[in-house]
C-alpha positions in Angstrom: -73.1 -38.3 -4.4 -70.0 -35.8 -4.1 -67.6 -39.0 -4.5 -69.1 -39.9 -7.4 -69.3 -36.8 -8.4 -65.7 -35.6 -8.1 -64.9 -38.8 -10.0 -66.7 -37.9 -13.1 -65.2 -34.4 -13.5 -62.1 -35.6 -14.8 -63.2 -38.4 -16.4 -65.2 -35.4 -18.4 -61.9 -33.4 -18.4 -60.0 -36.4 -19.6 -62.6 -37.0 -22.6 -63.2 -33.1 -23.3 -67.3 -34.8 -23.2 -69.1 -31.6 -22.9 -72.1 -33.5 -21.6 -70.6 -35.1 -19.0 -68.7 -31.3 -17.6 -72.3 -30.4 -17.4 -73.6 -33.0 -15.5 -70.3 -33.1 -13.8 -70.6 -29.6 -12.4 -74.1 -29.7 -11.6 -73.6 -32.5 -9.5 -70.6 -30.8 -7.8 -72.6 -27.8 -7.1 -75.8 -29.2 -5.7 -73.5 -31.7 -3.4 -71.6 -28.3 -2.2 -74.8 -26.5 -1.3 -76.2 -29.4 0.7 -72.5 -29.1 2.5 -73.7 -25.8 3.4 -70.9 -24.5 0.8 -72.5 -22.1 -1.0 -69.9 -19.9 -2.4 -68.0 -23.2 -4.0 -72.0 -24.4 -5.0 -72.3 -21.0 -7.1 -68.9 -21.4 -8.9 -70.0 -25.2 -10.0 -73.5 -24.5 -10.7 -72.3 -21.2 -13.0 -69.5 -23.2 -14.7 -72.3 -25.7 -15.5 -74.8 -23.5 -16.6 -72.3 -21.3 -19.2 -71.1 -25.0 -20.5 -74.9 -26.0 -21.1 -75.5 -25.7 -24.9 -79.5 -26.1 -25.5 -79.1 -27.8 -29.1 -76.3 -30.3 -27.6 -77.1 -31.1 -24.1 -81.0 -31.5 -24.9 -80.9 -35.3 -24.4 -79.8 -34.7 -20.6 -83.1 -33.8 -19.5 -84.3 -37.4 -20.6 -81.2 -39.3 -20.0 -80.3 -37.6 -16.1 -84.3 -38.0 -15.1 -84.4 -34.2 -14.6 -83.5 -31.4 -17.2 -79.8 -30.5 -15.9 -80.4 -26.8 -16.9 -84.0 -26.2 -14.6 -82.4 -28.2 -11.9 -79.3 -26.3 -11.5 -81.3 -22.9 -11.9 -83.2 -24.2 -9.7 -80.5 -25.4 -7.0 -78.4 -21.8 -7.4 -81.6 -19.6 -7.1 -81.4 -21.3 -3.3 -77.6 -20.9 -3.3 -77.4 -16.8 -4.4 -80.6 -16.7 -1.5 -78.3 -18.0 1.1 -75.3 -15.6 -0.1 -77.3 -12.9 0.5 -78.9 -12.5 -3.1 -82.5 -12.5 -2.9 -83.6 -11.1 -5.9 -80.6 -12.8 -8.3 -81.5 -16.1 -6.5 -85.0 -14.8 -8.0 -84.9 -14.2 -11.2 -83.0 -17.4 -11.4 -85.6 -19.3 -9.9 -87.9 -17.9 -12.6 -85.6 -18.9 -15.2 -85.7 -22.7 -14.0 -89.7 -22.3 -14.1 -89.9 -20.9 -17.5 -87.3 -23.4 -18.9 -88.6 -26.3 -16.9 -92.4 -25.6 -18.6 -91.0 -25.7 -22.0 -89.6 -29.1 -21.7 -91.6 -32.0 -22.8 -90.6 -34.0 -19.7 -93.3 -33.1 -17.0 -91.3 -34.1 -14.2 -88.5 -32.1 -14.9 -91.2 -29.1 -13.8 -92.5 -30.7 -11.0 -88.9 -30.9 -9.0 -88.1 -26.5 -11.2 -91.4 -26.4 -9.1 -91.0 -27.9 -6.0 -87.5 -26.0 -5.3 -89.1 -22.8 -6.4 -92.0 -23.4 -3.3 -88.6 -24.0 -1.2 -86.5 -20.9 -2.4 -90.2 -18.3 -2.2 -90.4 -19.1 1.4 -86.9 -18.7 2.1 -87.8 -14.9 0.5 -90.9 -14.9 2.1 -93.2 -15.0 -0.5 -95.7 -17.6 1.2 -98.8 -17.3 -0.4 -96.4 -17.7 -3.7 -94.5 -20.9 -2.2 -97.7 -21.9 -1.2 -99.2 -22.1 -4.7 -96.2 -23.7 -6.4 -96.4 -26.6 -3.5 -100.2 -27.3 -4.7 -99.3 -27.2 -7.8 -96.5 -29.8 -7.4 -98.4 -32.0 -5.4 -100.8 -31.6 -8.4 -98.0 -32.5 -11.2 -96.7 -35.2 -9.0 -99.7 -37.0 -8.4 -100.8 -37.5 -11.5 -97.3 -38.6 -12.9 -97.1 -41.2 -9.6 -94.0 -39.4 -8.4 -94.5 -39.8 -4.6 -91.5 -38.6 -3.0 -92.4 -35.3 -4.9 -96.1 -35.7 -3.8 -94.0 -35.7 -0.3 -92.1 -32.6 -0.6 -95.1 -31.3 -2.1 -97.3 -31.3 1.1 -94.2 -30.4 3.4 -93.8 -27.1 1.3 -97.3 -26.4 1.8 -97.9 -27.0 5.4 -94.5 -24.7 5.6 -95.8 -22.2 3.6 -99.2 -21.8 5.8 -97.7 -22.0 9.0 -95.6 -19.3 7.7 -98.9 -17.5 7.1 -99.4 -17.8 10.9 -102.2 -20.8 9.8 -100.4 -23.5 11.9 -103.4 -25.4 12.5 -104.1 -25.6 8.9 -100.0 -26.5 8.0 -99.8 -29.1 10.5 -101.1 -32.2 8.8 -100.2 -31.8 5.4 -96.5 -31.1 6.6 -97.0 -33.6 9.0 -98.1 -36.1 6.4 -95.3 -34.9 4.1 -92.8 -35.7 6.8 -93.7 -39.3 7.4 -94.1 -40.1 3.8 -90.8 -38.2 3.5 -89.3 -41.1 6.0 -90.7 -43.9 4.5 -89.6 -42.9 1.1 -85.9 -42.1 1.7 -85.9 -38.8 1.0 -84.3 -37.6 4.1 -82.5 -35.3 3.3 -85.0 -32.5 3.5 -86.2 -33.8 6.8 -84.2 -31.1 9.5 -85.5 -28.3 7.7 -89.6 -29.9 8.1 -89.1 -31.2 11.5 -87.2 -27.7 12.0 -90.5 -26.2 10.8 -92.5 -28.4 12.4 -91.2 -27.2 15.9 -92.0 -23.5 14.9 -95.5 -24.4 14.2 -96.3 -26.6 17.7 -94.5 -23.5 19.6 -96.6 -21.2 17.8 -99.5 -22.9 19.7 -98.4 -23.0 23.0 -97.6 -26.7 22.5 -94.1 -27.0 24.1 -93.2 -30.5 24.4 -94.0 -31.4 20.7 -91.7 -28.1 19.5 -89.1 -29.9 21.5 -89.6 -33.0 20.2 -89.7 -32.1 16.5 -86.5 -30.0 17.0 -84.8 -32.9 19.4 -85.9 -35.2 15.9 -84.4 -32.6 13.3 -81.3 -32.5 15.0 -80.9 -36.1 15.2 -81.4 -36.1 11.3 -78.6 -33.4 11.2 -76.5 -35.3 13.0 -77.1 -38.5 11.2 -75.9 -37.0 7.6 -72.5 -36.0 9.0 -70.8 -33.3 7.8 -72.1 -29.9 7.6 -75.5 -28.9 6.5 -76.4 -26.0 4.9 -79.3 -25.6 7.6 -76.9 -25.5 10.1 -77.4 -22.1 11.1 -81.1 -21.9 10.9 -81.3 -25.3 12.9 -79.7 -23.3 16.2 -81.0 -20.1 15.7 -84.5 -21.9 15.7 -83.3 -23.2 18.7 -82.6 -20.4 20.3 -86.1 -19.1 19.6 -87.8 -22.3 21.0 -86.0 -22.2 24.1 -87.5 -18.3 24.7 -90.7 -19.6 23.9 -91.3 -22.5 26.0 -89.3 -22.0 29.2 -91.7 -22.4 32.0 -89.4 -23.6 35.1 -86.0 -22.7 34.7 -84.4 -19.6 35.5 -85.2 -17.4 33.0 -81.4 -16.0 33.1 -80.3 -19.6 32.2 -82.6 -20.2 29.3 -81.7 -16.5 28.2 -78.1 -17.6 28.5 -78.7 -21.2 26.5 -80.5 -19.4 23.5 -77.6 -16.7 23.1 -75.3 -19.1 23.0 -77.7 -20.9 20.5 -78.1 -17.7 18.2 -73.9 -17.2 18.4 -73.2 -20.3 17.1 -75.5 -19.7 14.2 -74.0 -16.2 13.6 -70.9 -18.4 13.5 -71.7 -20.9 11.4 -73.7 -18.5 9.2 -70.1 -16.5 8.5 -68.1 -19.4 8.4 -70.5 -20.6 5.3 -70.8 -17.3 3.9 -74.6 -17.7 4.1 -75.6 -13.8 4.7 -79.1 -14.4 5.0 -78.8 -17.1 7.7 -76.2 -14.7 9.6 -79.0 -11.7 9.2 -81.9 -14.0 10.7 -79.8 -15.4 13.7 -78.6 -11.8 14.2 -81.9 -10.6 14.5 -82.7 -13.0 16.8 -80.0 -11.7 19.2 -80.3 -8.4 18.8 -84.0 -8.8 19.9 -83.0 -10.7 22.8 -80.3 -8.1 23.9 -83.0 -5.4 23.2 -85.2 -7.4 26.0 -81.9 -7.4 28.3 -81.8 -3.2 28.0 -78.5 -4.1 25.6 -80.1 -1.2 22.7 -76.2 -0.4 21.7 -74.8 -3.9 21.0 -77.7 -5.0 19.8 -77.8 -1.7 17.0 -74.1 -2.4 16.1 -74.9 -6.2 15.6 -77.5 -5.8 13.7 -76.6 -3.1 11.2 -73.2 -4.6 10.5 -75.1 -7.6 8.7 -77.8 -5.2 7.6 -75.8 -2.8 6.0 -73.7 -5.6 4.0 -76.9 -6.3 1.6 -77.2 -4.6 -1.7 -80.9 -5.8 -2.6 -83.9 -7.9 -1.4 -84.8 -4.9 0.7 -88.5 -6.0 0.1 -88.1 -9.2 1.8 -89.4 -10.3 5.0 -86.2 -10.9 6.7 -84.8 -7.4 5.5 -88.0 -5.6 6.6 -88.2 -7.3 9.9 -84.3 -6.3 10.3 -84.9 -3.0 9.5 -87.7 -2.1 11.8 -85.7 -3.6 14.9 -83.1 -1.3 13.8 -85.1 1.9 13.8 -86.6 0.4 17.7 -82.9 0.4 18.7 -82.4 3.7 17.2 
């Protein structure tokens, strides 16, 4: 997609086709952010959306399959979340909805949906991203749209496993998973099965968490490149590896899952993703607060804290912020 992608931009510039800079640079920026570039993803997705004239570029919401304005709303609400935006990612994301519902092409507000599930429980906001997943899997269903059907159940087993409902999220993310596979849409699939691993470890059921996360990591790994999951891929983990160590020494597995949550602090600055460097942060600094390490642990944690300018109602942000006042 990003070769084809960087061909059309200057076959756009060439022809000075505004339509095609549009579609050009939404492209661009969706391809970045899946790279896990998400500072080059805002610049192409901003460039698109200033160029985007609603009396001009109408016809792209028909001629592209999905509106090119709600989708790259959409895709850059995710991208400012990951920067460390949280509440500009959101009222983007509630721009793509609003636009999106005003279009008389119904499955252009089934995807404006189905990224806005993704995005509200990235902030959090479960019972929200729950909501918007049952209404996709609404929309989708009766348009036949399967592979949004898909996504549809995976953001909705997410979102209740999130609510600490794992027995209730299981099967419709499960089901979302395998329809996921035998549709092709794989390229969500590291951050289900990621998911997925959360929710069998949250019930004590060890070898499955392993084997979802073993799975996710193997999807990773097959996409080449980078991801822009990356980070939240090894901090997760890290956070299996506490949870389920029954015979090793637990000094080694200690050991394993630091390592684990340092290279997704590294990854996590290396990307410029703020809020994936905040949650794997976290995650160490808890685990150094367990090993009696209160002062490292502090300075880690409100050096990334004390970078953020808003969201400070989030769940991530909260959960930081109490740790900090237990190392205080």
């Amino acid at each position: 997609m990003r070769e084809v992608a960087q061909r059309l931009l200057p076959i756009a510039q060439d022809t000075a086709n505004g339509a095609f800079l549009v579609e050009a640079y939404s492209r661009l920026g969706i391809t970045a952010h899946w790279y896990g570039e998400f500072s080059q993803a805002r610049g192409y997705l901003e460039q698109c959306l200033q160029r985007y004239d609603a009396e001009q570029h109408a016809s792209l919401g028909v001629t592209s399959g999905s509106a090119v304005r709600a989708l790259s709303l959409s895709v850059l609400a995710v991208v400012l979340w990951c920067l460390g935006f949280p509440d500009q990612g959101q009222r983007y994301s509630e721009e793509a909805l609003r636009w999106a519902s005003q279009l008389s092409h119904l499955f252009s507000y089934t995807m404006a949906l189905q990224v806005a599930a993704a995005f509200r429980l990235a902030r959090g906001d479960t019972q929200l991203s729950q909501e918007l997943a049952e209404q996709t899997i609404r929309l989708a269903t009766e348009q036949g749209v399967p592979n949004y059907v898909a996504l549809g159940e995976c953001n909705r087993g997410s979102a209740l496993i999130a609510q600490g409902r794992a027995q209730e999220g299981i099967p419709p993310l499960r089901r979302g998973i395998d329809a996921a596979k035998t549709l092709g849409t794989r390229i969500f699939l590291p951050d289900y099965l990621m998911r997925l691993g959360q929710a069998y470890a949250s019930l004590g059921q060890s070898e499955a968490a392993g084997a979802a996360l073993s799975e996710a990591l193997a999807e990773r790994t097959s996409m080449g490149a980078h991801h822009c999951d990356d980070a939240e891929l090894y901090r997760v983990k890290g956070e299996l590896m506490l949870q389920s160590h029954v015979q090793e020494p637990k000094a080694e597995v200690e050991a394993e899952a630091e390592a684990c949550f340092h290279k997704a602090i590294a990854i996590a600055q290396r990307q410029q993703a703020k809020s994936w460097e905040l949650r794997a942060s976290t995650s160490l600094a808890r685990l150094w607060q367990q090993q009696g390490k209160q002062a490292e642990a502090h300075q880690l944690l409100s050096t990334i804290y004390g970078w953020f300018t808003e969201g400070f109602d989030t769940k991530d942000l909260q959960e930081a912020k109490a740790l900090l006042e237990e190392l205080a």
